[in-house]
N, C-alpha and C positions, 0 to 999 in steps of 0.2 A: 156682204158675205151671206148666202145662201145659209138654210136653217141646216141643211145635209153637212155642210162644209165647218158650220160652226163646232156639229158634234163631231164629227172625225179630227177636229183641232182637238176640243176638248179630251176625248179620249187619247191621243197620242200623248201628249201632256200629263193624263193621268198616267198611262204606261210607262212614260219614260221617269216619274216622278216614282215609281215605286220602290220600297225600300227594301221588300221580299218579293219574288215572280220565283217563278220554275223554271222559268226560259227568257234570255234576252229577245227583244223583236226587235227585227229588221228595218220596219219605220223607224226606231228610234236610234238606231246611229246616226250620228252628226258628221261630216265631210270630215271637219277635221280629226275624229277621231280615226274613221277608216284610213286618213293619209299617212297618221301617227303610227297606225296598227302594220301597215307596208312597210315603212325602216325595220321591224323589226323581225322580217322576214327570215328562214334560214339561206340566204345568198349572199355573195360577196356583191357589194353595192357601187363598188367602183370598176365593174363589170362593165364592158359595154351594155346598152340596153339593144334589145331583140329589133332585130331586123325579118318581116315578115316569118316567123315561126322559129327562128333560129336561137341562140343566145337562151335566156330565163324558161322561153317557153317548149324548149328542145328540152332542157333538165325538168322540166316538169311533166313532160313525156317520158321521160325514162326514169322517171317516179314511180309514176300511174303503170307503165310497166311492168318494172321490179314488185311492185306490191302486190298485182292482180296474177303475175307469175304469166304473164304473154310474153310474145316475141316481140309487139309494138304496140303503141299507143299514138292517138291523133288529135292533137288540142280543138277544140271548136269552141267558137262563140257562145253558141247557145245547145242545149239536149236536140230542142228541136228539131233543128239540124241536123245533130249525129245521126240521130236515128233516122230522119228521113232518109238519109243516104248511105246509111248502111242497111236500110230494108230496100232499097232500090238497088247496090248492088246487088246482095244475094238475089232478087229478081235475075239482074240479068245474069248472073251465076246458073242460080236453076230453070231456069227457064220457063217459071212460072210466078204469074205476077199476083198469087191470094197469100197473103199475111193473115194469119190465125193468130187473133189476140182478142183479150177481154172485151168486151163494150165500153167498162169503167177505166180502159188505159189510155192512158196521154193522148196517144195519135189519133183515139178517137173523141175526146171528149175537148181538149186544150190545143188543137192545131189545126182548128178551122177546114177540115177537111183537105190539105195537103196530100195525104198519100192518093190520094185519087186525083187533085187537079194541080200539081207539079211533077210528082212518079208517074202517074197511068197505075198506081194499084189500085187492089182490090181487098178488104177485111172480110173474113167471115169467124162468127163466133163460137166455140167450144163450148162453149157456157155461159149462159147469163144471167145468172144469181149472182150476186155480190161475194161472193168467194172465188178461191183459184179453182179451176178447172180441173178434176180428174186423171189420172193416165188412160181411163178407160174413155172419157169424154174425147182425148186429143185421139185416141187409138180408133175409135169408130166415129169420127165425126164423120158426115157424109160424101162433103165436098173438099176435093181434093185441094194442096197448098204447099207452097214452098217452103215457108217460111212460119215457126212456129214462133211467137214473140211474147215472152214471160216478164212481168211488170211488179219486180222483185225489192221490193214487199207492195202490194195491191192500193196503191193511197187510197182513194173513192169509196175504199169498201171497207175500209178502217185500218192501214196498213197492216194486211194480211201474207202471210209464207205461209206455203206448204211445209209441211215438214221433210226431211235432209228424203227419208225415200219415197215421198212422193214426187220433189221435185229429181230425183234422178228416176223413177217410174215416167214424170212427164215426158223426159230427153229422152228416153229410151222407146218411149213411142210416138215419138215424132221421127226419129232415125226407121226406126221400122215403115215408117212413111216416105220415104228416102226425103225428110224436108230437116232443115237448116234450123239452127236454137238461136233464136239471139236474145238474151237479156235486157231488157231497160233494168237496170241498174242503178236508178236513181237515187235512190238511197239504199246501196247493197251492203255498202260500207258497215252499216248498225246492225246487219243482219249475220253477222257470224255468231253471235251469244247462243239466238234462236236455233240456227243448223249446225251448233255443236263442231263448226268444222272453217279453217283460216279461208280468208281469201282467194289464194289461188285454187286451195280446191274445188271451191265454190266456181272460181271463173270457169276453171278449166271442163266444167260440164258444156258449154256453152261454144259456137262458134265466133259470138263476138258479143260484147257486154260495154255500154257505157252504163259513166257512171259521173253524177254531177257536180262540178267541184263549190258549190255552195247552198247547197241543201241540206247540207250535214255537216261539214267541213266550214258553214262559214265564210266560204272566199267571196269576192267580189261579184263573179259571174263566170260563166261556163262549162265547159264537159269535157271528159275526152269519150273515145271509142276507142277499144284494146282489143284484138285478137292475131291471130298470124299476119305475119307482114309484109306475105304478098295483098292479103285482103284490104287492110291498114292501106297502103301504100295507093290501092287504087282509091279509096274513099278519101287520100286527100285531093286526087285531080279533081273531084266531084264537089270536095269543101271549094276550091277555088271555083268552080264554076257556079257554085251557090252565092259569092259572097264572100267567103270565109273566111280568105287567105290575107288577114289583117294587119295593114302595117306594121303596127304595137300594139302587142295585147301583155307586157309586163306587168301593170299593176292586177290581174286578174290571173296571172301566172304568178307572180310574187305570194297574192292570198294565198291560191291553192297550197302554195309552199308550206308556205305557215298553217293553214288547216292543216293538212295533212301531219305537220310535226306535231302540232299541238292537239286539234281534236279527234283527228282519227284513236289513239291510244287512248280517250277516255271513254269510248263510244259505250263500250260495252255495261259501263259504271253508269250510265245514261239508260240504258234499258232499265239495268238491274232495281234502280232507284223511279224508274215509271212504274214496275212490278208495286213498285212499295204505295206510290201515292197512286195506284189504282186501286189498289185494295184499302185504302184510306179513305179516297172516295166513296164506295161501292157502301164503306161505313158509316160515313156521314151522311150518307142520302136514306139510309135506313136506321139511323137514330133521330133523323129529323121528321120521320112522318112522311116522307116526299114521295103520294101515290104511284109513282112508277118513276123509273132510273133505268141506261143502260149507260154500262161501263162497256166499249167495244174494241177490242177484246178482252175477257176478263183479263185475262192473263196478256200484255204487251209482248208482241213480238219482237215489237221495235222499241227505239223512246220516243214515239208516237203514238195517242189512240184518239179512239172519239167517242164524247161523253152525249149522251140524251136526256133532254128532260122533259115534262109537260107545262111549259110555258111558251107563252109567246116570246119570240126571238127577240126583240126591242126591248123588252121588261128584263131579260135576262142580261143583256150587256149592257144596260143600266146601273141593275144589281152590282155587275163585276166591278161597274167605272165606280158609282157608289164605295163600294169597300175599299179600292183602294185612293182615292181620296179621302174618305175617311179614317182610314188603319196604315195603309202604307203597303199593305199586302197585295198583291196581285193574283187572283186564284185562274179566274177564265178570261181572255179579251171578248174579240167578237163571238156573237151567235149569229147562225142562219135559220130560216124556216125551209125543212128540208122533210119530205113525208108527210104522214097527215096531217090536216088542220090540228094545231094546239101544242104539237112538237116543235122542237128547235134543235139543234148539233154544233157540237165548239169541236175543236180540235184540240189536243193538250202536245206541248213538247217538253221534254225534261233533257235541260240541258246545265252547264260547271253551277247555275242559282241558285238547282233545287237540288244539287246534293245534299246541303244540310237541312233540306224540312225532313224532321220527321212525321211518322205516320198521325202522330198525336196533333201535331201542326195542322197538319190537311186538313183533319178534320175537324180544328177549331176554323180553319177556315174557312169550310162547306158551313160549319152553323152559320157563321158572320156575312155568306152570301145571300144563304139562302131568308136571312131575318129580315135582307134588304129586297127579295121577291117580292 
């Protein structure tokens, strides 16, 4: 075994060994436990199982639906997917093939350049700062576009939202554009606390919006795409000529189930309690002396943000495996070396773990990480 392979053992082990975290991780479910977590899905289990999209995965469309407040919704394998082909239809809808979206979003940064060498698009940026875009940015951008594509909430850049009328300033001048809204929705679910405003309203700015069903939710894997259902209906000829159209996809339809019953409704309790241990944090980097800290965003839009320090990125997920093999506590997993020499960035999620730290917690456990810098 590899020295690389040793410590990614070791650290999985200490994660999944901990006695406090903020958030489960995804390495560390066991088979058996995800096969256990499927029986107790909300579906009737002596149901036929789904036959290419019909059965579990048809109710779990008219879920994603009902909740987003469309007319349809379209199960896929992967986001990646949805979205390619739902920014290639509206291409051939409006009859132009430029997609206006961030630099820092999915399509560009995690899809290997697809919209150009399987679509035939083309991206141009609005803005490229690490924040969302302007209405005055999309309203005078120079080069014209069909397709305006909003990356709701912004991961890359520290899972960022405009606020409710910026991003209805954004739709309102891309329509003045005569171009098309489509949401990546990735984690749009965590985003009503922030825009003050449910679901469907939210969706219903948009001409089509996916949304992931295990990013947030927990499930197995996959996505749908939701908007009118002539649109819908065409992007699944397109899922089937991708791939998509999946013998069985139950146990990934069963999760979403169960995400959706169970974690969708505490979403919001998930932000609210990131609010608390970011400012717990922000505390304990500044009772410990720690020459420079960012908390990003002070304030969580989501129950996601990302913390900075001035260490080297090895020494710091070190630190974290330290603590909690020694405490039982779990504060950071991995760091990366991300910007200048001598910084590093983790990513925090707050999810049912860390409901109960309090703020005084956090920051007994910022001292115990940082004694082990």
């Amino acid at each position: 075994m590899t020295d690389d392979a040793e410590r990614t053992q070791r650290l999985a082990a200490a994660w999944k060994g901990a006695r406090r975290t903020l958030s489960g991780g995804a390495r560390e479910a066991t088979v058996g436990e995800l096969l256990a977590a499927l029986s107790r899905a909300p579906y009737d289990m002596d149901a036929p199982a789904d036959l290419y999209g019909d059965g579990v995965v048809a109710e779990l469309e008219r879920r994603v639906a009902q909740l987003l407040g469309t007319e349809d919704a379209a199960f896929f394998p992967s986001g990646t997917m949805a979205q390619q082909i739902a920014l290639r239809c509206w291409a051939g809808r409006t009859g132009n093939p430029v997609v206006a979206l961030h630099p820092m979003s999915h399509p560009e940064r995690w899809e290997g350049g697809a919209l150009t060498a399987l679509a035939g698009l083309r991206t141009t940026h609005p803005v490229t700062e690490p924040r969302q875009p302007t209405p005055e940015e999309v309203r005078e951008h120079p080069e014209p576009f069909g397709t305006l594509m909003l990356e709701l909430p912004l991961r890359d850049a520290g899972y960022l939202l405009p606020t409710w009328e910026e991003l209805e300033g954004l739709v309102d001048a891309a329509r003045e554009r005569d171009a098309v809204v489509h949401f990546d929705g990735a984690r749009l679910w965590e985003s009503t606390l922030h825009f003050g405003r449910p679901l469907p309203e939210i969706a219903e700015l948009a001409d089509s919006v996916y949304v992931s069903l295990y990013k947030s939710l927990g499930g197995l894997s996959g996505a749908c795409l939701a908007g009118a259902r002539d649109f819908v209906e065409e992007t699944r000829v397109w899922r089937h000529r991708y791939g998509g159209q999946v013998f069985r996809q139950f146990p990934q339809a069963l999760s979403a189930l169960a995400g959706l019953e169970r974690e969708l409704p505490r979403l919001p309790a998930y932000v609210e309690q990131a609010r608390v241990v970011a400012a717990a944090l922000r505390e304990g980097f500044a009772a410990a002396g720690v020459p420079w800290s960012r908390v990003h965003p002070e304030v969580p839009h989501t129950h996601q943000f990302r913390v900075w320090l001035p260490y080297e990125a090895d020494r710091l997920t070190e630190a974290g495996a330290r603590l909690v093999e020694e405490t039982g506590t779990l504060l950071f997993r991995r760091w990366s070396a991300e910007g200048p020499p001598g910084l590093a960035v983790t990513e925090l999620t707050v999810t049912e773990p860390g409901l109960t730290w309090t703020a005084a917690e956090v920051r007994e456990a910022v001292a115990g990480f940082l004694a082990r810098v």
